[in-house]
Each structure stands twice: as C-alpha cells, then as structure tokens.
C-alpha positions, 0 to 999 in steps of 0.5 A, a space after each residue: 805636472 812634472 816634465 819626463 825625461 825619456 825618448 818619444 816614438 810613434 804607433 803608426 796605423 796605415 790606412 785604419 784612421 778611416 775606421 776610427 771614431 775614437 781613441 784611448 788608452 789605459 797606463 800602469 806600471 806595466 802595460 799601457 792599453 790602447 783602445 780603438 773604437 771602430 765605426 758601426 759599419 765600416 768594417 768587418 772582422 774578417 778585413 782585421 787580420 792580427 798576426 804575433 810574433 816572438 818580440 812583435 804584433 803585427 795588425 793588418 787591415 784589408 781591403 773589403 771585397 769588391 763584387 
C-alpha cells in the first residue's frame, strides 16, 4: 500500500467508550461513514442527544438518571 501524504487529526468521544462494543467505518470519494455499535443495555436514546450545526455535529451523551 502506497504511504499518503497529508495531515492526521483525531475524533475524540469523551466519556462514550464505555458504551461501545465496536467500531467501523465505511470510505468513498466523498464521505467516510463511522459506525459505532452500542452494548445491549447500556444505554438509552434518550442519554444521546445529537445537536447540528451550519459547519458542525455536535454528540452529547448524558449521564442516565439516578432515582
């Protein structure tokens, strides 16, 4: 595989690695694809709030509810 020249940057998830059993992603011309695959259980869709922007997308996950 020929070595790419170009600048490397990182996605950073604060505080969602607990909740993740896997990760992939998919690449064309374009876009590139990020699939996260959640633990069964672990989290609810109301912890993930998803927020966009003009130029960005913001993900937030809360913390569950104590009672």
């Amino acid at each position: 595989m020929e070595e790419q020249k170009g600048k490397m940057f990182s996605i950073i998830l604060r505080g969602l690695a607990p909740y993740i059993s896997q990760v992939s992603y998919e690449r064309n011309a374009e876009d590139l694809s990020l699939y996260l695959g959640l633990r069964e259980g672990d989290l609810k869709p109301e912890q993930l709030v998803v927020k966009r922007g003009n130029s960005d997308l913001t993900i937030i996950l809360t913390k569950p509810e104590v009672k």
